[in-house]
C-alpha positions as CSV (number, residue, x, y, z in Angstrom):
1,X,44.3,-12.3,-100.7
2,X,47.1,-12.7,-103.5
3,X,47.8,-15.3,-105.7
4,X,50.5,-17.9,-104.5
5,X,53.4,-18.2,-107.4
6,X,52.3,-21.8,-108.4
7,X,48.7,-20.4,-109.0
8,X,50.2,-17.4,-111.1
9,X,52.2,-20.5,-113.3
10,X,49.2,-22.7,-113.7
11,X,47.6,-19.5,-115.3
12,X,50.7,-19.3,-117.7
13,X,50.3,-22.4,-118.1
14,X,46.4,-22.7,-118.4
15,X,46.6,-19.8,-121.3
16,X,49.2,-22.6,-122.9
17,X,52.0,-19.7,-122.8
18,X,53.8,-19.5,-125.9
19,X,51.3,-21.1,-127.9
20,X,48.3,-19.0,-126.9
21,X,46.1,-21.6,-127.4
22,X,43.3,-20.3,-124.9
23,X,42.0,-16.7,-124.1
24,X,42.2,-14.4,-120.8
25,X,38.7,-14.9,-120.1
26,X,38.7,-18.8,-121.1
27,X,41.5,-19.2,-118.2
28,X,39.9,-17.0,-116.0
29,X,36.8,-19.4,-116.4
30,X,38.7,-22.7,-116.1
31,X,40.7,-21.3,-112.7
32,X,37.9,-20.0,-111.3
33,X,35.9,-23.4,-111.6
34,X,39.6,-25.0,-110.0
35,X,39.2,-22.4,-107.3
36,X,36.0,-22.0,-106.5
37,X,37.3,-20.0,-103.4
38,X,39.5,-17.6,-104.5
39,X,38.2,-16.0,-107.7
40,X,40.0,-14.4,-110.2
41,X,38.9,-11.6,-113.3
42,X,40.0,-11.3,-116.8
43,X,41.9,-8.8,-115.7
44,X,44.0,-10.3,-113.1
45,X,45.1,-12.6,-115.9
46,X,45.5,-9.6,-117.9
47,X,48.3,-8.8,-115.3
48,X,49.9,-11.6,-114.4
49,X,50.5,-12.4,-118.4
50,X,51.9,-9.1,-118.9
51,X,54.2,-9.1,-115.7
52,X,55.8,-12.3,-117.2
53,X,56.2,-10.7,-120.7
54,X,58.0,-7.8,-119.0
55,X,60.2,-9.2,-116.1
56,X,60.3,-12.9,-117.0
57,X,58.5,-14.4,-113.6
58,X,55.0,-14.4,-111.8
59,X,56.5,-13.2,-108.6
60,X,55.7,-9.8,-106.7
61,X,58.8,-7.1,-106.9
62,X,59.7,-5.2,-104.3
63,X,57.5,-2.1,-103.7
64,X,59.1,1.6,-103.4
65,X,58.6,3.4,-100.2
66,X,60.5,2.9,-97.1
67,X,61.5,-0.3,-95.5
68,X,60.6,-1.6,-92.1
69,X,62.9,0.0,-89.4
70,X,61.7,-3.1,-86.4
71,X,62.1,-7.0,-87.6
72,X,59.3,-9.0,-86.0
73,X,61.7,-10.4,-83.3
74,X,62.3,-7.1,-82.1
75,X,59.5,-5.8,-82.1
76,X,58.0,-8.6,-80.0
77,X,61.3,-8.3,-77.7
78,X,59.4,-5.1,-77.1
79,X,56.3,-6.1,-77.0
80,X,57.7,-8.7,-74.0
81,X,59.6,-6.4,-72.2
82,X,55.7,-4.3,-72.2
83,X,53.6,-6.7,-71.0
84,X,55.9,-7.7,-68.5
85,X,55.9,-4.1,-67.1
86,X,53.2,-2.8,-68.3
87,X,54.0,0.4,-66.4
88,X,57.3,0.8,-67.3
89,X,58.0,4.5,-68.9
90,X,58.5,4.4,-73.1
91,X,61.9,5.6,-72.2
92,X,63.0,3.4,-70.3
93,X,62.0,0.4,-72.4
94,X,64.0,2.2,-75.2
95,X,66.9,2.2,-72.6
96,X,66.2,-1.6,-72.7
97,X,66.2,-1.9,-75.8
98,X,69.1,0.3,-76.8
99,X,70.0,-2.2,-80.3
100,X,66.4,0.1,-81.1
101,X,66.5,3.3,-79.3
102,X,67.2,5.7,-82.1
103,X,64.6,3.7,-84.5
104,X,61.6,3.5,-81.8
């Protein structure tokens, strides 16, 4: 499970960012006390500090790689149309569904 944003900028906040006024593993011990059930490492503070430093915020970017073709409306419009007919031939729910047919 990831961190939300807010707990990424209480550990900014928690190493006193800027003034440095607490180490990695002293923040990792304070948070991990906080959040008893969602435990954190040195090095996940590691990472998070050094994400700020290079792009200026806590939050995930975008990963490479290809995007999704199906949003999850359509692809529970599918899913319906499916279980509705559970029979019905995969072309002919592609028919159905022609807004997908060339991404199914």
């Amino acid at each position: 499970m990831s961190l939300s944003d807010t707990q990424r900028i209480e550990i900014l906040i928690l190493l006193g960012y800027g003034d440095k006024t607490r180490t990695q593993k002293q923040v990792c011990e304070i948070f991990n006390t906080k959040y008893s059930d969602r435990r954190i490492s040195q090095s996940t503070v590691s990472r998070i500090e050094n994400k700020f430093c290079e792009f200026g915020n806590v939050t995930d970017i975008p990963k490479s790689g290809r995007k999704r073709i199906l949003d999850d409306e359509q692809k529970l419009d599918i899913l319906l149309d499916i279980q509705d007919n559970p029979h019905k031939p995969t072309r002919q729910v592609a028919a159905d569904n022609d807004d997908f047919t060339h991404k199914l």
